[in-house]
VMD Tcl script that builds the backbone (N, CA, C; Angstrom):
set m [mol new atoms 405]
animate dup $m
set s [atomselect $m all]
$s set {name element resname resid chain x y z} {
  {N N UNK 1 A 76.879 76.937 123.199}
  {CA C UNK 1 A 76.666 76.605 121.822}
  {C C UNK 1 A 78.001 76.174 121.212}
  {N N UNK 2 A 78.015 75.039 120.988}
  {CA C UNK 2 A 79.081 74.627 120.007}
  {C C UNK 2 A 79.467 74.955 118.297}
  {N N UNK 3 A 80.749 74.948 118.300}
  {CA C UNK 3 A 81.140 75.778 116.853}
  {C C UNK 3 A 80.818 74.360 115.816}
  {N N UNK 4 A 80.474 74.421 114.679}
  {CA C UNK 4 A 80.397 73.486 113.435}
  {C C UNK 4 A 81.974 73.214 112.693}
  {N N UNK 5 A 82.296 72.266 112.908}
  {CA C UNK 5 A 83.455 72.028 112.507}
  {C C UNK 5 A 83.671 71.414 111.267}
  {N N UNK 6 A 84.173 71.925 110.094}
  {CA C UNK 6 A 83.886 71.507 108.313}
  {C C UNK 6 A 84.890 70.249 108.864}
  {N N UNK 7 A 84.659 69.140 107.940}
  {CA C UNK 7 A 86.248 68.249 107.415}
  {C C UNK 7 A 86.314 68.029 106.273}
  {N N UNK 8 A 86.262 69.465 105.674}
  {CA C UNK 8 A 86.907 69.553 104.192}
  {C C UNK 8 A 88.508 70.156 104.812}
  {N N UNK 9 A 89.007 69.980 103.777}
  {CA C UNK 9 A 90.539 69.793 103.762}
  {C C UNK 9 A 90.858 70.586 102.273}
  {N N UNK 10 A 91.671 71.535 102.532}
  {CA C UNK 10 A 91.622 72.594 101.565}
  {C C UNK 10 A 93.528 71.921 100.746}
  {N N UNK 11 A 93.912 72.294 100.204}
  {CA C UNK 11 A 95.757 71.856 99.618}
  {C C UNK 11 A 96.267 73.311 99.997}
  {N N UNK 12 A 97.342 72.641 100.541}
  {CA C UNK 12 A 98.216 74.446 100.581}
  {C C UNK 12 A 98.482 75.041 99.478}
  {N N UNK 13 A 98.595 76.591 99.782}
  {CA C UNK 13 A 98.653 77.362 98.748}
  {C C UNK 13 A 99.908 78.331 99.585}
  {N N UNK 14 A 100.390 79.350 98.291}
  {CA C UNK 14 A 100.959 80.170 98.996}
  {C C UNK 14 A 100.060 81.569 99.008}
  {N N UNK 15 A 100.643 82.551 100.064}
  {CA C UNK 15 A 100.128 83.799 100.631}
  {C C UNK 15 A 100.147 84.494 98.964}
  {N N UNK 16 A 98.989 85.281 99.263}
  {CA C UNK 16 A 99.024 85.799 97.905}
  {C C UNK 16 A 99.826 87.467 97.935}
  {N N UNK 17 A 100.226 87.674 99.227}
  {CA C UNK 17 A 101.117 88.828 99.656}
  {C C UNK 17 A 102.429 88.984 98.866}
  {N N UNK 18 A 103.122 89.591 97.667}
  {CA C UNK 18 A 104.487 89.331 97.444}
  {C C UNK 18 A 105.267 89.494 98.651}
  {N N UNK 19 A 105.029 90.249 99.429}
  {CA C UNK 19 A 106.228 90.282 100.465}
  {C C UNK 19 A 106.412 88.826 101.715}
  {N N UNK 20 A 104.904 88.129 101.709}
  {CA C UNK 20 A 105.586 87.293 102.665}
  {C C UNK 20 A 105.753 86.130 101.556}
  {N N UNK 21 A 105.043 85.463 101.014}
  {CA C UNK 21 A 104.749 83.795 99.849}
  {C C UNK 21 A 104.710 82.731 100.902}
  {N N UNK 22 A 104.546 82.604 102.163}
  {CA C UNK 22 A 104.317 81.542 102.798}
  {C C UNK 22 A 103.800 80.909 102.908}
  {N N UNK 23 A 103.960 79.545 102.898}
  {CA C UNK 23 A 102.609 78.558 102.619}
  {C C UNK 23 A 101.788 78.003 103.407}
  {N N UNK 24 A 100.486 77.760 103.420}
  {CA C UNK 24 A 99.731 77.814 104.584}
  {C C UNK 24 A 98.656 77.127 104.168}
  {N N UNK 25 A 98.087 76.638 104.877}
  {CA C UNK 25 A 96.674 75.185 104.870}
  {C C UNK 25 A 95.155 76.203 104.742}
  {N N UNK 26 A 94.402 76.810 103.931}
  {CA C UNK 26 A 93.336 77.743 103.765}
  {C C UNK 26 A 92.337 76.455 105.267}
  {N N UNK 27 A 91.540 77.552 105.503}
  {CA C UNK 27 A 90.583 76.737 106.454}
  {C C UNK 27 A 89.595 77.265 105.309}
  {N N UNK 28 A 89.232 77.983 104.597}
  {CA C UNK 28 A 88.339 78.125 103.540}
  {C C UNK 28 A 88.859 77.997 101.817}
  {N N UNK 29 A 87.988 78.025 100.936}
  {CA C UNK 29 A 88.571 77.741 99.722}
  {C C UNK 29 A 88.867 79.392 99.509}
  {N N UNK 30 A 87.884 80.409 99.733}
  {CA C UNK 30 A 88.240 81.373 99.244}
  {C C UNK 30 A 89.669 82.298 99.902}
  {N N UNK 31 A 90.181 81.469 100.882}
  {CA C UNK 31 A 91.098 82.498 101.649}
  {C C UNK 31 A 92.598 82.243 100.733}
  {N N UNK 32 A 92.575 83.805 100.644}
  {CA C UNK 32 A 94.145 84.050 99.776}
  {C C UNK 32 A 95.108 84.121 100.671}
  {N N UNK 33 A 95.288 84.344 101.885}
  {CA C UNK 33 A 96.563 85.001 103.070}
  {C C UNK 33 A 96.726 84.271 103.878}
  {N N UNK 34 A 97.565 84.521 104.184}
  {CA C UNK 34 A 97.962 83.288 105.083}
  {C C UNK 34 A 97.590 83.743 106.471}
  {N N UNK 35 A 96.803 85.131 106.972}
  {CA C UNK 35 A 96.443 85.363 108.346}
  {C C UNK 35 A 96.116 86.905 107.507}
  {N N UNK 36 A 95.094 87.562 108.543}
  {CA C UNK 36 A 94.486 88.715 108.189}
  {C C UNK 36 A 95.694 89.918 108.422}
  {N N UNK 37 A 96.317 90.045 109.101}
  {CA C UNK 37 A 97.310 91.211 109.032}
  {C C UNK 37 A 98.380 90.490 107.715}
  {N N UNK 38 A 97.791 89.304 107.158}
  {CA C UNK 38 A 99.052 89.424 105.812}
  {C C UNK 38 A 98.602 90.528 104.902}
  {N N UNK 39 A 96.936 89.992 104.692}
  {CA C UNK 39 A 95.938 90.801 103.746}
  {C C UNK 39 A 95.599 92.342 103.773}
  {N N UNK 40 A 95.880 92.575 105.446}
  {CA C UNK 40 A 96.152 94.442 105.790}
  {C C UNK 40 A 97.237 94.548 105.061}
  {N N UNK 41 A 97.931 94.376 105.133}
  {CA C UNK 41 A 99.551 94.570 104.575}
  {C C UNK 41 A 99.337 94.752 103.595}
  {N N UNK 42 A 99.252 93.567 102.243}
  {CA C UNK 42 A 98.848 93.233 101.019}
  {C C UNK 42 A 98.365 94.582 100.609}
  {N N UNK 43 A 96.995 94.950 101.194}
  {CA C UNK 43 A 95.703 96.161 100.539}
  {C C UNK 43 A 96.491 97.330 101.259}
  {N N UNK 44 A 96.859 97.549 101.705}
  {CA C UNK 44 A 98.258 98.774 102.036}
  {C C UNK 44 A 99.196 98.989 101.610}
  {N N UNK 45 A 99.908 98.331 100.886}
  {CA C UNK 45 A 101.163 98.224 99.956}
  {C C UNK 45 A 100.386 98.664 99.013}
  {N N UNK 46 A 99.322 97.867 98.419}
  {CA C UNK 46 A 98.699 98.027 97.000}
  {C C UNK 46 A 98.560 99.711 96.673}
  {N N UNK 47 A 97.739 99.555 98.163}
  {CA C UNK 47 A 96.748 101.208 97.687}
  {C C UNK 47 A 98.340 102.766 97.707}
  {N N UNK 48 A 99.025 102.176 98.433}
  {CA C UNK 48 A 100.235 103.440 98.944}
  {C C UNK 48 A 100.857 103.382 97.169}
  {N N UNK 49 A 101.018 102.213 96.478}
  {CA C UNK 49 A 101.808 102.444 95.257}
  {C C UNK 49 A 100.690 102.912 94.345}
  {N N UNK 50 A 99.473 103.007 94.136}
  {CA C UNK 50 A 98.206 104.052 93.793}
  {C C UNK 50 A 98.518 104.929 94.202}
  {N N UNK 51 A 98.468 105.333 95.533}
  {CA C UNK 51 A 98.771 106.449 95.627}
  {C C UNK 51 A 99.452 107.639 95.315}
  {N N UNK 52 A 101.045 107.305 95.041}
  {CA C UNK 52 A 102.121 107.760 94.734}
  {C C UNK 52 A 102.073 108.468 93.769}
  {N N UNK 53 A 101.865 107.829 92.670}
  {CA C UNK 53 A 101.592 108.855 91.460}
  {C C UNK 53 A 100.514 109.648 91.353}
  {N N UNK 54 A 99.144 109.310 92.064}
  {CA C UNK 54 A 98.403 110.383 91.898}
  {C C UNK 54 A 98.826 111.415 92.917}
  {N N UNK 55 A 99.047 111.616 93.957}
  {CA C UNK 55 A 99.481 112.792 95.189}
  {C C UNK 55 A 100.895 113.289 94.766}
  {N N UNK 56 A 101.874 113.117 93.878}
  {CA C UNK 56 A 102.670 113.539 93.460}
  {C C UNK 56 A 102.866 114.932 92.693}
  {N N UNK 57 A 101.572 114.846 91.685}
  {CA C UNK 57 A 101.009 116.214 91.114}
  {C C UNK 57 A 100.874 117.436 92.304}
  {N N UNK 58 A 99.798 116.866 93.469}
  {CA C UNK 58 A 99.605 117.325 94.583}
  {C C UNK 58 A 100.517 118.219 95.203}
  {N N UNK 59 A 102.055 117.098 95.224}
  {CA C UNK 59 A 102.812 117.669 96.184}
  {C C UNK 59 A 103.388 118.613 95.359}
  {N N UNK 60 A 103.736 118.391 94.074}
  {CA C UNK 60 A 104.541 119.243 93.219}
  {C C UNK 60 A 103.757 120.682 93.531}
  {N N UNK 61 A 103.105 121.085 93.176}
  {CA C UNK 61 A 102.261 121.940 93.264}
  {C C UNK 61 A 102.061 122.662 94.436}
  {N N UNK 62 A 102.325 121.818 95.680}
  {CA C UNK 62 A 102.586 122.645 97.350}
  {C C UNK 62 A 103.735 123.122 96.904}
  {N N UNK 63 A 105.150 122.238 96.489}
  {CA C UNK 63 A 106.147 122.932 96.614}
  {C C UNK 63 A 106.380 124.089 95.869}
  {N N UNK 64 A 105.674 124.157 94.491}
  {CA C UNK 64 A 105.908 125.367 94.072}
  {C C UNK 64 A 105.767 126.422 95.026}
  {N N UNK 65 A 104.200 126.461 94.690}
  {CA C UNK 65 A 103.637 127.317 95.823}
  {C C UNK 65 A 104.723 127.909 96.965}
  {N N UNK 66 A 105.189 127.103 97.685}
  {CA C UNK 66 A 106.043 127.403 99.086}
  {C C UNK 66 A 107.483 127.674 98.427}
  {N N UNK 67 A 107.291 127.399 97.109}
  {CA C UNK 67 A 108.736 128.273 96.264}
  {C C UNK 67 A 108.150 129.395 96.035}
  {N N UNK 68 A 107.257 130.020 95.468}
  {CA C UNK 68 A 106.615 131.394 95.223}
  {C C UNK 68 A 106.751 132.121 96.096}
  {N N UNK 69 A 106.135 131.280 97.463}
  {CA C UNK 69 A 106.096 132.228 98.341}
  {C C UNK 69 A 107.165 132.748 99.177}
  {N N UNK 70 A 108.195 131.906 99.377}
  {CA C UNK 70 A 109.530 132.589 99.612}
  {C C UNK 70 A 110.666 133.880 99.051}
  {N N UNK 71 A 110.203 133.454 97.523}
  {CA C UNK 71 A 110.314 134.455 96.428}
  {C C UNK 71 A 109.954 135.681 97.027}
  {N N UNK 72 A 108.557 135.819 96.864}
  {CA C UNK 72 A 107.837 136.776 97.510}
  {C C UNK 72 A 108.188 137.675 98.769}
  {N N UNK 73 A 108.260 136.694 99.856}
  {CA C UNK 73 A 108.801 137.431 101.150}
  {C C UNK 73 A 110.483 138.282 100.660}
  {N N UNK 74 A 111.038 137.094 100.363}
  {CA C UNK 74 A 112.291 138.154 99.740}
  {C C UNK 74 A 112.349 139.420 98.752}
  {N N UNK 75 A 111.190 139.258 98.147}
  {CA C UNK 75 A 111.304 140.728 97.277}
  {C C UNK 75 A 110.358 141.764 97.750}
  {N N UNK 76 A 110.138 141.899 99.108}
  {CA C UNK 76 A 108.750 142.502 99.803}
  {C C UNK 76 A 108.651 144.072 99.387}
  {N N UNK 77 A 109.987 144.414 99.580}
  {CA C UNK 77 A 110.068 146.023 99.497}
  {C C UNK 77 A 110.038 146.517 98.081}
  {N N UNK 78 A 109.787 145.478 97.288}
  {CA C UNK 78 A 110.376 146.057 95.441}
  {C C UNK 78 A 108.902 146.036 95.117}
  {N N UNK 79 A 108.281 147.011 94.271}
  {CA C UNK 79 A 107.527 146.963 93.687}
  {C C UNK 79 A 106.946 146.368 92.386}
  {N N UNK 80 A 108.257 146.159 91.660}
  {CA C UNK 80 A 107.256 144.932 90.476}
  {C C UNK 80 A 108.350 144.002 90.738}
  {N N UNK 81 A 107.848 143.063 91.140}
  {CA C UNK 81 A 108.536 141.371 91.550}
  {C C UNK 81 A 108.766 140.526 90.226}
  {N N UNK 82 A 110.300 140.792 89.357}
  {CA C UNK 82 A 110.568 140.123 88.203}
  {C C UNK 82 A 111.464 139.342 88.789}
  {N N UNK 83 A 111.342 137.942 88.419}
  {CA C UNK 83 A 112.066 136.690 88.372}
  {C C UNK 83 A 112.914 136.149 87.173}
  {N N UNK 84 A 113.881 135.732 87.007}
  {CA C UNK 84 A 114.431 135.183 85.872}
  {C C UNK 84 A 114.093 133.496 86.295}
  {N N UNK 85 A 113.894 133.304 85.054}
  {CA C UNK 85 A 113.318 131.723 85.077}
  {C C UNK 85 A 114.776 130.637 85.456}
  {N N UNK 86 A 115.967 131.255 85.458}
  {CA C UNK 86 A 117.118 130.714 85.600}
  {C C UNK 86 A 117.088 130.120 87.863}
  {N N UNK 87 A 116.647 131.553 88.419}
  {CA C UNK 87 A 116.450 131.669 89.867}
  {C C UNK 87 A 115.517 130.401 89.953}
  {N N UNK 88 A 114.208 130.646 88.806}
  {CA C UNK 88 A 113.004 128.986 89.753}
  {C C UNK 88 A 113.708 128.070 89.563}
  {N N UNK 89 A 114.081 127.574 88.207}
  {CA C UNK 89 A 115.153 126.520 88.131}
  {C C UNK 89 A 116.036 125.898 89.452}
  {N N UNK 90 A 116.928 127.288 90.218}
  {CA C UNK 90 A 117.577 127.153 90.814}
  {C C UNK 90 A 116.913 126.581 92.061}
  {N N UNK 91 A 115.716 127.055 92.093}
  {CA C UNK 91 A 114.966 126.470 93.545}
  {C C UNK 91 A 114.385 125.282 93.237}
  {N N UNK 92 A 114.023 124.508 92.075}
  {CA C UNK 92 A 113.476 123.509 91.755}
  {C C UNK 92 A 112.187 123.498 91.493}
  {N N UNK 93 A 112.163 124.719 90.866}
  {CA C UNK 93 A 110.450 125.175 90.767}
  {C C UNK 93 A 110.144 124.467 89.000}
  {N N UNK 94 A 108.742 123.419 89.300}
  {CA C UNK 94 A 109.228 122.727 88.057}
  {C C UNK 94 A 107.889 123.443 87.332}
  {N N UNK 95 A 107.882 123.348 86.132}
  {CA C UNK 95 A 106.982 124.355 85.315}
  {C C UNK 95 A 106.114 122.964 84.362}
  {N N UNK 96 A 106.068 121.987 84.633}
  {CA C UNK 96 A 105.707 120.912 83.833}
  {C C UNK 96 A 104.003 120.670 84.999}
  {N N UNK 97 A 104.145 121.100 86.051}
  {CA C UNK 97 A 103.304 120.545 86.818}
  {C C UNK 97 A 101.567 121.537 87.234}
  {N N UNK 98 A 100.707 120.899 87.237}
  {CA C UNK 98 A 99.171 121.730 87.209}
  {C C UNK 98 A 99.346 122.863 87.456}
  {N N UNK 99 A 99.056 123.824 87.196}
  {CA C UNK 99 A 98.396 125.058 87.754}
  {C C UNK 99 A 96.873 126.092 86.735}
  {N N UNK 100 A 96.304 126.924 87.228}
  {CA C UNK 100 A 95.301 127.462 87.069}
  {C C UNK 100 A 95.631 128.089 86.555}
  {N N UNK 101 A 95.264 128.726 85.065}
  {CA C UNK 101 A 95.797 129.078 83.939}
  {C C UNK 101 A 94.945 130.307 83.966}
  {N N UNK 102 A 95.017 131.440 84.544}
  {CA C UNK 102 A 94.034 132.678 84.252}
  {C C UNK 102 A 94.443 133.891 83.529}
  {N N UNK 103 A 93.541 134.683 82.643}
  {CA C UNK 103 A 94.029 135.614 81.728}
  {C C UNK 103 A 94.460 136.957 82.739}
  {N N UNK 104 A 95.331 137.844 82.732}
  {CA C UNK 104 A 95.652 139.134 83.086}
  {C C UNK 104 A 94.789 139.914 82.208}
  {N N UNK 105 A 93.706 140.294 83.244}
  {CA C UNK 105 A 92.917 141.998 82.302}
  {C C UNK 105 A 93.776 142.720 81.842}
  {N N UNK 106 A 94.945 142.992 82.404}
  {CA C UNK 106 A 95.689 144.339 82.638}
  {C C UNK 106 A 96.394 144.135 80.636}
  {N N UNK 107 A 97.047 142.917 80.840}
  {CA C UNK 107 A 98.403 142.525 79.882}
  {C C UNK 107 A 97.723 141.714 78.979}
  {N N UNK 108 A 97.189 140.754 79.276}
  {CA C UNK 108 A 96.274 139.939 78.521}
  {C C UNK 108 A 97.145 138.726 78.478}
  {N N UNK 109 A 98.504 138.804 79.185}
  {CA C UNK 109 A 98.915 137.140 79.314}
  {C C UNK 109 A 98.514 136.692 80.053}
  {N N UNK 110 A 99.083 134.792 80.151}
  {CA C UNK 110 A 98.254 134.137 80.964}
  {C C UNK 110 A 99.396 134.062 82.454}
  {N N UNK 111 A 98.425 133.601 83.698}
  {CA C UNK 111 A 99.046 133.834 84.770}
  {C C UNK 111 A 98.962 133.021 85.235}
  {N N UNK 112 A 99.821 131.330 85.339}
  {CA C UNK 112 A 100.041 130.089 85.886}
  {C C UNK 112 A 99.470 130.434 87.665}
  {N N UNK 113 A 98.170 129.862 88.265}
  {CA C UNK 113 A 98.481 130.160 89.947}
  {C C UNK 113 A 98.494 128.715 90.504}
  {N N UNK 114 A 99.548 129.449 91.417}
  {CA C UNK 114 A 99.922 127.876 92.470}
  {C C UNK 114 A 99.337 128.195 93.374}
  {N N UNK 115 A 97.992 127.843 93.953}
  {CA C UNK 115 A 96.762 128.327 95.048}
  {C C UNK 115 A 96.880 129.529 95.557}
  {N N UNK 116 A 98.209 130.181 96.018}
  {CA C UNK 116 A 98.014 131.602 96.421}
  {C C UNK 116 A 98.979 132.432 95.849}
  {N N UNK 117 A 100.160 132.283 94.949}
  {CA C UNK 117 A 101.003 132.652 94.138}
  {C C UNK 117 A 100.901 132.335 92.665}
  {N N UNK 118 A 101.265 132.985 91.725}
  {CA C UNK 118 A 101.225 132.945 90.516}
  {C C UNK 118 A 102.204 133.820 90.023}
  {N N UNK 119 A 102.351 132.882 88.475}
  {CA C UNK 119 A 104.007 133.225 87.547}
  {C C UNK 119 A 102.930 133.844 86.067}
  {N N UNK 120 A 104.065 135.294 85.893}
  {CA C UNK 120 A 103.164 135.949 84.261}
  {C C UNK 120 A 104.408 135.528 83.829}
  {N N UNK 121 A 104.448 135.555 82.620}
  {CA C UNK 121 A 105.347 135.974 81.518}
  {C C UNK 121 A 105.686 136.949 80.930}
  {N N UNK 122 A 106.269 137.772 81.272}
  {CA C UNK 122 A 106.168 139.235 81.280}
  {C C UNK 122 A 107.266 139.683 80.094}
  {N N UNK 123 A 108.520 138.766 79.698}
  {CA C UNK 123 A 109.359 139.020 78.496}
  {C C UNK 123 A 109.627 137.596 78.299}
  {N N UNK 124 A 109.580 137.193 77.384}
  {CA C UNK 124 A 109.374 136.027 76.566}
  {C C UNK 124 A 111.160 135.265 76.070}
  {N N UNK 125 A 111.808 136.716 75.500}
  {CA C UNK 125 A 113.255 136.848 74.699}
  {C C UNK 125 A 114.078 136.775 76.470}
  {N N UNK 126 A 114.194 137.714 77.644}
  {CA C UNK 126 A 114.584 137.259 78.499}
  {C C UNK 126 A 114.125 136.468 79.661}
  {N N UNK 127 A 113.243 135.704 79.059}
  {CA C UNK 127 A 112.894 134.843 80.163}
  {C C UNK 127 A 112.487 134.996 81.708}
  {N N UNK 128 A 111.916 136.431 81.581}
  {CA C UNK 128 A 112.044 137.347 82.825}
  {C C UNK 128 A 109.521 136.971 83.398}
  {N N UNK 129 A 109.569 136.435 84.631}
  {CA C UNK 129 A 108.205 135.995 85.121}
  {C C UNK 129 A 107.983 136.995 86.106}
  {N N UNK 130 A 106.745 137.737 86.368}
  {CA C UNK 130 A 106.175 138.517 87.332}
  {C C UNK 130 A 105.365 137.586 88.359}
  {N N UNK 131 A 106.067 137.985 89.735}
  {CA C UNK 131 A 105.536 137.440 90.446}
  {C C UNK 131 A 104.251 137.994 90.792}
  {N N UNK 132 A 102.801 137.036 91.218}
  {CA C UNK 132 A 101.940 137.728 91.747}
  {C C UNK 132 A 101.068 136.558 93.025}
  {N N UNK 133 A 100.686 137.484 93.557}
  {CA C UNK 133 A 99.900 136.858 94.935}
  {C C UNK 133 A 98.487 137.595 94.594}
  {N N UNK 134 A 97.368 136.226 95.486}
  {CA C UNK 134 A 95.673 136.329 95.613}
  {C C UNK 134 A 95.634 137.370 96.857}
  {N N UNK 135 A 94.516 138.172 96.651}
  {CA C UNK 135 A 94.770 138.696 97.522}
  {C C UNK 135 A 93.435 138.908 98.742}
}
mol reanalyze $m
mol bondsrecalc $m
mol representation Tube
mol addrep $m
C-alpha cells in the first residue's frame, strides 16, 4: 500500500520551543516543533516550572517535619521538650509554611502538626514552643 503524498507546501516557521527557535518547513499546518522530542521537551519544561511552586509548600513541610524530628531524638531523655524559637530559626525551620492547626484539650492552645511532629506555644513573652509527636 502506498503512502498519499500532500503537495501543499507549508512557509517556514520557527520551533515554538524557547530553548531551541529553529526554523523548519511544517509538513502540516498545525505542526508547532520542529520534530517531536522538540515538543517532549517544550511540555516538560512547561509542566516542571508548574510544578515548582506548587511542590515547594510540599517540600517545606517534609523539611520541617525532619527538623522536628531531629529535635526530638535529641531531647529523648527530657520530659517536657521546650524549644526556643531562636534554635528552629537556627535549623531553618520556617513557620510561614502549611501545617494542621489542632486545639490542645489539655492547654487549649493551638498545635501547628508537621504530619508526625508538632510545635505548641507554650510562652508567648519567651518565645519558648513544646515539642510534640502523633502517637
Amino acid at each position: 500500500m502506498s503512502r498519499r503524498i500532500s503537495n501543499r507546501r507549508y512557509p517556514a516557521r520557527k520551533c515554538k520551543n524557547p530553548a531551541c527557535k529553529e526554523g523548519f518547513v511544517p509538513h502540516d499546518r498545525r505542526q508547532e516543533y520542529c520534530e517531536p522530542q522538540c515538543r517532549i521537551n517544550a511540555n516538560n519544561d512547561r509542566r516542571f516550572e508548574a510544578n515548582k511552586t506548587r511542590f515547594s509548600d510540599e517540600k517545606q513541610v517534609r523539611l520541617n517535619n525532619r527538623i522536628l524530628e531531629a529535635l526530638w531524638k535529641k531531647m529523648q531523655g527530657q520530659k517536657q521538650k521546650l524549644i526556643h524559637k531562636s534554635i528552629l530559626e537556627w535549623e531553618k525551620f520556617r513557620f510561614d509554611s502549611q501545617a494542621m492547626i489542632v486545639k490542645n484539650t489539655i492547654t487549649g492552645n493551638s498545635i501547628l502538626w508537621y504530619y508526625d511532629y508538632g510545635l505548641e506555644l507554650t510562652d508567648q513573652t519567651r518565645k519558648l514552643y513544646e515539642l510534640h509527636k502523633k502517637s
